[in-house]
Structures are given as C-alpha cells and as structure tokens.
C-alpha positions in Angstrom: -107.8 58.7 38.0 -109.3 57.3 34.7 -109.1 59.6 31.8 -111.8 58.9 28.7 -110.9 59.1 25.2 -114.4 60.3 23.7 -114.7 60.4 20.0 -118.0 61.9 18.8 -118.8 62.0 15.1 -120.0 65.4 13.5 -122.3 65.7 11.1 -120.5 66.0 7.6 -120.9 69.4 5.8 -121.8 67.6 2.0 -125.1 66.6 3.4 -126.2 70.0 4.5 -124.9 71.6 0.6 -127.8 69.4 -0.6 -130.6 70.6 1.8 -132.1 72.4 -0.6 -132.8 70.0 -3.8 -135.0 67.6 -1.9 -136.9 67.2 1.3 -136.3 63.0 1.1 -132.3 63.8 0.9 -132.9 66.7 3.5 -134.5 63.9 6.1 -131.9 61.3 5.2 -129.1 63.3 6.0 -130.8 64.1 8.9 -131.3 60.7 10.4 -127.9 59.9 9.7 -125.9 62.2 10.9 -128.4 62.3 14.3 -127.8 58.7 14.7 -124.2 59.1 14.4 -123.7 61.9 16.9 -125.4 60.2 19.5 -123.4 57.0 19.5 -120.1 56.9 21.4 -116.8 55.2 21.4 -115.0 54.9 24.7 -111.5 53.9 25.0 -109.5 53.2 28.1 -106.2 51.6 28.8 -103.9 51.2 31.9 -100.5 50.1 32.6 -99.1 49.1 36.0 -95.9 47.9 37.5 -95.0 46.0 40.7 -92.2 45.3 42.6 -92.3 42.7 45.8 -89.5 41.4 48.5 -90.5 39.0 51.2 -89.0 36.8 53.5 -87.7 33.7 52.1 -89.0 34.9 48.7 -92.1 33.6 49.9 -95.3 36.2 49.8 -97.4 36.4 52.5 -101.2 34.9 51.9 -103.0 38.2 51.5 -100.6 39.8 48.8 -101.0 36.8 46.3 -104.7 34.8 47.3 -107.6 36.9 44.8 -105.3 38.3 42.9 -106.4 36.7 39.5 -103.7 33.9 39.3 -101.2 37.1 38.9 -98.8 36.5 41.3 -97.1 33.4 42.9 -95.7 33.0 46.5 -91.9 33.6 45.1 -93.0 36.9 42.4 -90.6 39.7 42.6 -91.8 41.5 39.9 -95.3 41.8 37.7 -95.9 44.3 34.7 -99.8 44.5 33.8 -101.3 46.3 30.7 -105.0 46.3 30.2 -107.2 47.8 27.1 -111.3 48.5 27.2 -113.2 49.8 24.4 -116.9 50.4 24.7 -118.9 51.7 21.2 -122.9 52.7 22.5 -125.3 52.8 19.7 -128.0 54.2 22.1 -129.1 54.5 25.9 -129.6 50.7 26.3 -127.6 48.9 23.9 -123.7 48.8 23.6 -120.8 46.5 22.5 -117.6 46.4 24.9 -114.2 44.4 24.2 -111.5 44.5 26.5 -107.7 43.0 26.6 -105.7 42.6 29.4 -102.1 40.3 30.1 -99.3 39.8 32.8 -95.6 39.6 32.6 -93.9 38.0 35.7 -91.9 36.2 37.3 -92.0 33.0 40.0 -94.4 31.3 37.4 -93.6 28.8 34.3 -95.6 30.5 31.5 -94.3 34.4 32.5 -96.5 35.6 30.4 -100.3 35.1 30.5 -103.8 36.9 29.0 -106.0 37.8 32.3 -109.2 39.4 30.8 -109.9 38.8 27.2 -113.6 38.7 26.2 -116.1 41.2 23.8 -119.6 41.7 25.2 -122.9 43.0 23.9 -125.1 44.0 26.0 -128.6 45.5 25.6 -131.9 46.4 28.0 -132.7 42.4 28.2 -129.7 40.3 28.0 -125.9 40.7 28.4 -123.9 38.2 25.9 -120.0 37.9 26.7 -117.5 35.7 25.2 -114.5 35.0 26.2 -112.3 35.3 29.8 -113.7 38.2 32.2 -112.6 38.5 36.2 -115.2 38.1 38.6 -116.3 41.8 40.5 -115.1 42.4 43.7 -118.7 42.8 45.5 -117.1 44.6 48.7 -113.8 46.6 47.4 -111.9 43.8 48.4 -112.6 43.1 51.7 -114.6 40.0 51.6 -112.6 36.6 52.1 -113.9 36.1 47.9 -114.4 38.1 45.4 -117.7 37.3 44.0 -119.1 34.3 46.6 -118.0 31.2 48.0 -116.8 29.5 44.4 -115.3 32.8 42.6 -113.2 34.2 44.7 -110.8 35.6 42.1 -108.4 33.4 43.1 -107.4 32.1 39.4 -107.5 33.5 36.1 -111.0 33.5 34.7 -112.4 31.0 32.4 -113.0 31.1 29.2 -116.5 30.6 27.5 -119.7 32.4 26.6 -122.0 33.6 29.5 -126.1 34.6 28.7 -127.7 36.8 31.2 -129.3 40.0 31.8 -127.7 42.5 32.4 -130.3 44.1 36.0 -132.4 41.9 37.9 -135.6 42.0 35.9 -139.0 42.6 37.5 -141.2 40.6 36.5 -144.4 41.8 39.2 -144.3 45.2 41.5 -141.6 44.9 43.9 -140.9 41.3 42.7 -137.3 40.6 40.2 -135.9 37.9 38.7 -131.8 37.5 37.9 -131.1 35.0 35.2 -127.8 33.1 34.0 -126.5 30.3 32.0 -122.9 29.7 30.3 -120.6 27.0 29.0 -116.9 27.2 29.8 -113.6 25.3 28.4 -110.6 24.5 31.2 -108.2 24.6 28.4 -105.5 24.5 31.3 -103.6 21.8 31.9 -105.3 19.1 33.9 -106.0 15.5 34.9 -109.3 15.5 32.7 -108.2 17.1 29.2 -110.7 19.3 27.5 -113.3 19.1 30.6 -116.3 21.1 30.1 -117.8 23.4 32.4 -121.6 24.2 32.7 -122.6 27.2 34.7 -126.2 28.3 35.6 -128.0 31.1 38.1 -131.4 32.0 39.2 -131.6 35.3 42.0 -134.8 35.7 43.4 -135.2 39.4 45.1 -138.2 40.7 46.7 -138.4 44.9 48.3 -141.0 43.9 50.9 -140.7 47.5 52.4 -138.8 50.8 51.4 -135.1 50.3 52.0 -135.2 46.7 52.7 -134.7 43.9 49.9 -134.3 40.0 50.1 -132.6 37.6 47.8 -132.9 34.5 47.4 -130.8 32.3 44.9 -128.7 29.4 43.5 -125.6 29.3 41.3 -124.8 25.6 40.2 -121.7 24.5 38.0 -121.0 21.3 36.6 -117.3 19.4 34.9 -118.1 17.1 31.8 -116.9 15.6 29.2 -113.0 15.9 28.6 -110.7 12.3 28.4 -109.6 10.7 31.5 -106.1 9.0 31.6 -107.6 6.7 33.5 -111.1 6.2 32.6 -110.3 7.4 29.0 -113.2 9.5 27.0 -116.5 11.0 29.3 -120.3 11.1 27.9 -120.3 14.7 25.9 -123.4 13.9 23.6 -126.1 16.5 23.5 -128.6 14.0 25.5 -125.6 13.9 28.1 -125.4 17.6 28.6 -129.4 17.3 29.5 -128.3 14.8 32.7 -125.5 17.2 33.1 -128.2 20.2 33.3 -130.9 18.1 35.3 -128.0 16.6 37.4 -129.3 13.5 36.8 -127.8 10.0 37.5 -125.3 9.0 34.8 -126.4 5.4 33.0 -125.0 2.5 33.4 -121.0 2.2 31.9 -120.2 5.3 33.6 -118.0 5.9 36.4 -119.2 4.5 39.9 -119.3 8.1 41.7 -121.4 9.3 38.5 -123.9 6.9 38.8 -124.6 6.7 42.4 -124.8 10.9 42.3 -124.8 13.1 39.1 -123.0 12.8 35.6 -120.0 15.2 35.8 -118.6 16.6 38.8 -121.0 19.3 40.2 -120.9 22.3 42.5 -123.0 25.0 43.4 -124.1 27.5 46.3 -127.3 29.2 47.5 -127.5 32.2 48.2 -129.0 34.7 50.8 -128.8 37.8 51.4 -130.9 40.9 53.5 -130.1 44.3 51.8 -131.1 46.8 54.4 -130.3 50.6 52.4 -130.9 53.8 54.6 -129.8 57.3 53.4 -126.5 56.8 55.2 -125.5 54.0 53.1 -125.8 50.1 52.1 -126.2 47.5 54.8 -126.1 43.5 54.0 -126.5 40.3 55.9 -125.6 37.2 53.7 -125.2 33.6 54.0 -123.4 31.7 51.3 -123.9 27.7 50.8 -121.9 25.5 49.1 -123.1 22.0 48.2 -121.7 19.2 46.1 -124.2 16.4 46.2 -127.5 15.9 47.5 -126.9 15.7 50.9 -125.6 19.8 50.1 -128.6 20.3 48.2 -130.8 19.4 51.6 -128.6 21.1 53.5 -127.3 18.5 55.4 -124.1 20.1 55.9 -125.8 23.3 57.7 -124.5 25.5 58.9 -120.9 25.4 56.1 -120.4 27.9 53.8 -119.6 32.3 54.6 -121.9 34.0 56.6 -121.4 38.1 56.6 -122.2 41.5 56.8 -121.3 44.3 55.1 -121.8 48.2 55.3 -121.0 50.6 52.0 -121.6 54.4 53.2 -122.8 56.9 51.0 -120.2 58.4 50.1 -121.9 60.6 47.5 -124.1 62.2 49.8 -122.3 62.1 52.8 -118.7 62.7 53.7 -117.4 59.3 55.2 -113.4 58.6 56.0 -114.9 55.3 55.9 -115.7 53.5 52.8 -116.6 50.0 53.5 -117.0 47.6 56.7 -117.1 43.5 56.1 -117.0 41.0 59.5 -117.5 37.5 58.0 -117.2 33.9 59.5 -116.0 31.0 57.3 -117.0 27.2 58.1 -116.4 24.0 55.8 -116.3 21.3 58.8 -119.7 19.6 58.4 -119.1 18.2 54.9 -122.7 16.4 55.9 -120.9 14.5 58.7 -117.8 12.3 58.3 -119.0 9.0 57.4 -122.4 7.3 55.5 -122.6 7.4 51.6 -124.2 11.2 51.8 -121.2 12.4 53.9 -117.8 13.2 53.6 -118.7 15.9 50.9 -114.8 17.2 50.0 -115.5 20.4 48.7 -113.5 21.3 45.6 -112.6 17.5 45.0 -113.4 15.3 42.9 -113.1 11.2 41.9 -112.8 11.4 37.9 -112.0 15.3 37.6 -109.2 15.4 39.6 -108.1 18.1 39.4 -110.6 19.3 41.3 -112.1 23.0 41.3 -108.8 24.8 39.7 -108.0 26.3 36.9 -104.1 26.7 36.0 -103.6 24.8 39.5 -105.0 27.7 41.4 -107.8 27.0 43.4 -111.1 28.7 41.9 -113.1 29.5 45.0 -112.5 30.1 48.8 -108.9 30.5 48.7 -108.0 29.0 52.0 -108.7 25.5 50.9 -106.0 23.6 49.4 -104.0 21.0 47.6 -101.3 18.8 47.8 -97.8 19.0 46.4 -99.2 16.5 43.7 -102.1 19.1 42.5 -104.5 15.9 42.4 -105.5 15.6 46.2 -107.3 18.1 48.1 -105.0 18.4 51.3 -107.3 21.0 53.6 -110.6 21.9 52.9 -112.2 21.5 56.4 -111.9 24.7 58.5 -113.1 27.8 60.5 -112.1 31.7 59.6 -113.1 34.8 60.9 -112.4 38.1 58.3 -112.6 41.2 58.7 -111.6 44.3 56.7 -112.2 47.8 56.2 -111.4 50.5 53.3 -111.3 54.0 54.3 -110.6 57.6 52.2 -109.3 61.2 52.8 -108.7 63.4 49.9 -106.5 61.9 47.3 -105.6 59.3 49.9 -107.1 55.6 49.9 -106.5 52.9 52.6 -107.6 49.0 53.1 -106.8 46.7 55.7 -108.0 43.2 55.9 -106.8 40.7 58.7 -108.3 37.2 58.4 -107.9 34.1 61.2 -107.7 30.4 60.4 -108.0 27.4 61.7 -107.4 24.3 59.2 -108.0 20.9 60.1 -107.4 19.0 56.8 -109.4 16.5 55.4 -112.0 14.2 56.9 -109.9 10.8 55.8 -106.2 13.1 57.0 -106.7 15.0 59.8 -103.8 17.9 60.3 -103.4 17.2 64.0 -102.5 19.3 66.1 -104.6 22.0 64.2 -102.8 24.7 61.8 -103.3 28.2 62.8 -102.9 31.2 61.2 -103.3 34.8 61.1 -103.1 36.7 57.6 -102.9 40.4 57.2 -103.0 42.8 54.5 -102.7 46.8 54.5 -102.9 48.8 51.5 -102.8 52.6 51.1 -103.0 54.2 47.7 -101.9 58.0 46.8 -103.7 59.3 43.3 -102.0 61.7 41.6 -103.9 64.2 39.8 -102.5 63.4 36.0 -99.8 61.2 36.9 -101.7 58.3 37.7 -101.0 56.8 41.5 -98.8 54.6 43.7 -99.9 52.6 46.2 -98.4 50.3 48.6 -98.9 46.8 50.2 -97.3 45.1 53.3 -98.5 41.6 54.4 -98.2 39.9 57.9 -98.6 35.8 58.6 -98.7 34.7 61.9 -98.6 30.6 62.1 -98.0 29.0 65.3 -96.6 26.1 64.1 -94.3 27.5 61.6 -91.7 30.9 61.5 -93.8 33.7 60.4 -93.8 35.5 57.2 -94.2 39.1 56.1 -93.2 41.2 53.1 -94.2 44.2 50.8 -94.8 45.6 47.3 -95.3 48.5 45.8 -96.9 49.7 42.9 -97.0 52.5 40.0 -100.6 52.6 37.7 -101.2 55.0 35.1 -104.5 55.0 33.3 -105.1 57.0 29.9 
C-alpha cells in the first residue's frame, strides 16, 4: 500500500487585503495564487528488508536473475531504501527525481545506487538523466523485464534518454514511438570509458477496434573508451555518425570494425499483436535480436523470444487471476555456425570484451552467460520454455514462474552432453493495511547433471 504526501499551496491572505485598491493587483494575485494551487508536489519513499538462506549459500536462479544487480548467488541479507518526488506544474507537464540504493552482502562494493536519475516530462517528449530500471512489461513473469536486451538483469545505466512520453499519432489510427540516448559504462571493464548509443522507432497501427500491431526496432551500439590492447577507439563527432549509420569503420581500425560496423552493435526488432477485449489485454510478440548484418536480414530466423501474454481486467472484472505469460526462448541459429556472416555470439564481442554487461552482470536475456574470466561468453546458444502466472485474493498476492533450459554453449565449445535445467520461483505477498506487507519467495533448480538447489527469502516493505 503506497501512501502520498500531497502538499497543496493556499492562496496567501495579503493578496486578498489588497483586492480593493486596484483591479491590476486584484488579477495578479489572482493568477498567482490560481497557478499555485493547481500545481502539486508528490513525495514517496520506501524502505525494505530481506533475509535469504539456501543450500550451499548458493541462491537458486530465479531469486537473484532480474533483480537489478541486487543480489548475488551467496546474499544473505539486502536492505533497500528508495525516494521519488514528482512536482506537476499542470495536466501535461511535470518534473520527477527519484533515489534509490542497496546494502548487501555476497558482493565487493556492499553498497551500491540502483535508480538515480531526474526527469522532465511534458505532452511531446520525456527527458531523463541519469540511472532508471527498465519496467517490468508483464508483472514479472516474462523471462526479461523489458525485451530480449533489458532484462533487468544489472543495474541500469547511466546517461540521458529523449523520447516521448505516449506513442504519438501522427495520421488516424496510425502512431509513432520515438527514442534516442547516450549512456556511460562507468563500471569496471576491459574497454574503459566505453560509450553506449541507444536508439528506438515503434511503429503501431489499430486496423480494427480492439486489435493493434507494432512494429519496431531498438539498436544499441559500444564506442569509444581505451583498449588495453588496442589502446584509444575513434570517439570524434564524425565517428559517432558511422556509429549511428552503423557504417564500416576506416581503415586503422580494428579488423572486426571494419569488415562490420564501428563499435560493437546490438539491437532487436520487435513485434507484437495486441488483441484487447473487455475481459482484458491479449498479446502475441516475437522479439529478434541481431548483431551484424546477417541479424539485420534475418538470417538467424527464427532466434530471439516468442510469447503471449494475457492481463485481465481486473478493474472491471473480478479475476483471482492477474496475468498469464507462456514464452519460448531460442539463440541456436546465430546465422549458422560457420561463413563470415555466421557464428553471431550474442552478447560478445572482439574489442569490447566485456561484452553486453554492466558491473559483470549480464544486461539482457539472463540465461546466457560468461566464463569464470568475465571476458568470454561461455553459453549463449540455447532453447527455454517460461511460463508464469500472478494471481490475487483480497489483500493476498501470488506469482509463480517455472522456466526450462536447455544450454548448449558456444558454437566454437560445445557443452556436450547438453546442460539441463529447471528454474522455479513462487512468491506470495500479504499487504497490510498501514503496516506495509511481507511477502515471501522460495526457489527450486532442478539440473540433471548437477545436485539441485533450492532456498528462500523473505521480506518486510513499508512505503510512506
């Protein structure tokens, strides 16, 4: 339960004393005191803490994979405290700042910002600086948080994102979603102050009451920064244009650069069927990753997360259910496992090395992996099938989410015979009526090549 600090200002009693010298002082006061009334300030904060025991001090996937990079495998205990403040000066246009850290254990630095970033946002764009989470786009249930390269799997970013704030329509029935940011990995990595260039375009098109289709791309992009090996990267403004274009780098530059793009790139298309009856929120999605241009031409069809997803309307309707997600996972194509347009090795990368992390935790799809090393992707072929389910009675809340995997390593190392694994995840929450809620999480991993693993946590939030 959220509670809302809500400061209204008054109008001050001075400016009505003097109502009756002059009508120009009467229609001052006036305007001022209107204006101030109907702006806002809203200020929430919450404060959580968590206590975990597994077996072998080891948590099971579910309990520490899109969490945010707050917990590790071996994290007894987390503390969180989070801070939002959002000032509207009218119906359309607001400012919002919010603060947010963790205090654990099981990590080196034990004490770490999560979300830290001020936005402004008004009827036609959406400016925010600084570190935000992605959104969970299906309460949780979804293998990723957001798609196939955010899956909340890290701490966020930090940088300055442009974009507005709705789809905008641009013709009847016809909307356009728009986004571009820059980003700094100020974590520790091979490349040191890499660069990262992020851009979107979402297409969506009602061709009939109830029924929407999207069509998009997301594409990101590592630059600049000083190699170890290589030494200093092309960061000039005329660079940033090849980085944009994902043109070929000139000649001096690294060997992978110029036979593909300048910087390390990565991106997905997206598509999605929103079907939206009375009785809630259907979707049918397909996410597709690419890395190169082979990715771009979809040669490595059909890789990527296909789904589908049901919200009821739970406003209209009373539903014990809440949400429904059934998704299959597939990165084995890679555009086939030889030529010079194959062998894509998602989330790797020849001068970036460290690949798509930040703070050592993988950024997207949380299933692929690294080596002990950090520097060598050690799985990021494989097949999954998710599914989860939230459901709700009363002041009760419940998720479960169990998710089979089948890894099969890289194209060059093979993990023969192949690893299997079943993760599982229940959650039930209790909300108290002004003393906040507990809720608690157990975890199952089934492996058959190794001893399985399960464990718990459980935790107290209160939000003022």
């Amino acid at each position: 339960m959220k509670l809302l600090k809500i400061y209204n200002i008054k109008p001050y009693k001075p400016c009505i004393l003097k109502m009756k010298k002059s009508l120009i002082p009467l229609l001052v006061c006036f305007v001022f005191t209107y204006t101030l009334k109907a702006q806002k300030i809203e200020v929430e904060s919450m404060v959580s803490a968590t206590g975990l025991l597994a077996e072998n001090n080891q948590l099971p996937f579910w309990l520490v994979a899109n969490n945010n990079g707050a917990l590790a495998p071996s994290t007894n205990g987390l503390f969180e405290a989070s801070s939002k403040i959002v000032y509207d000066f009218n119906k359309n246009t607001s400012i919002e700042a919010k603060g947010s850290f963790f205090l654990r254990d099981g990590v080196t630095d034990k004490f770490q910002r999560n979300e830290l970033f001020i936005r402004f946002k008004n009827k036609w764009v959406q400016a925010t600086l600084g570190s935000e989470n992605p959104q969970e786009k299906y309460n949780g249930l979804s293998v990723v948080d957001d798609n196939f390269l955010l899956a909340g799997n890290s701490r966020s970013i930090p940088g300055l994102l442009l974009e507005t704030p709705k789809p905008l329509e641009i013709i009847d029935n016809f909307a356009v979603d728009l986004g571009i940011g820059h980003y700094e990995l100020n974590d520790d990595r091979y490349v040191d102050d890499a660069k990262l260039h992020y851009k979107r375009l979402n297409v969506s098109w009602t061709f009939a009451q109830e029924n929407t289709l999207v069509l998009g791309i997301e594409h990101y992009a590592q630059w600049s920064g000083n190699s170890p090996e290589i030494g200093k990267q092309p960061d000039s403004f005329s660079d940033f244009i090849d980085v944009f274009f994902a043109r070929r780098a000139a000649e001096g530059s690294f060997q992978s650069d110029q036979a593909n793009a300048l910087g390390n790139h990565i991106g997905i298309y997206n598509f999605e069927y929103k079907f939206q009856p009375d009785i809630g929120d259907f979707s049918f999605y397909h996410q597709h990753p690419f890395e190169d241009g082979s990715g771009t031409r979809l040669k490595n069809f059909p890789d990527g997360i296909w789904g589908i997803s049901y919200m009821p309307n739970t406003i209209d309707y009373t539903s014990f259910l809440t949400g429904l997600v059934l998704e299959y996972v597939q990165t084995t194509n890679q555009s086939g496992g030889s030529g010079r347009s194959g062998i894509d090795n998602y989330f790797n990368s020849g001068v970036y090395r460290s690949g798509w992390t930040y703070d050592a935790n993988i950024i997207g799809l949380p299933f692929i992996y690294r080596d002990d090393t950090g520097l060598k992707i050690a799985n990021n072929r494989l097949r999954a099938i998710n599914l989860g389910f939230s459901a709700a009675n009363k002041q009760w809340s419940y998720l479960f989410k169990t998710t089979y995997v089948e890894n099969l390593g890289i194209y060059p190392e093979p993990i023969i015979p192949k690893d299997r694994s079943v993760y599982t995840l229940f959650k039930t929450q209790y909300d108290f009526e002004k003393l906040g809620s507990i809720s608690l999480m157990l975890g199952y991993d089934f492996n058959d090549l190794r001893d399985d693993n399960y464990g718990g946590g459980l935790t107290y939030s209160y939000s003022f």
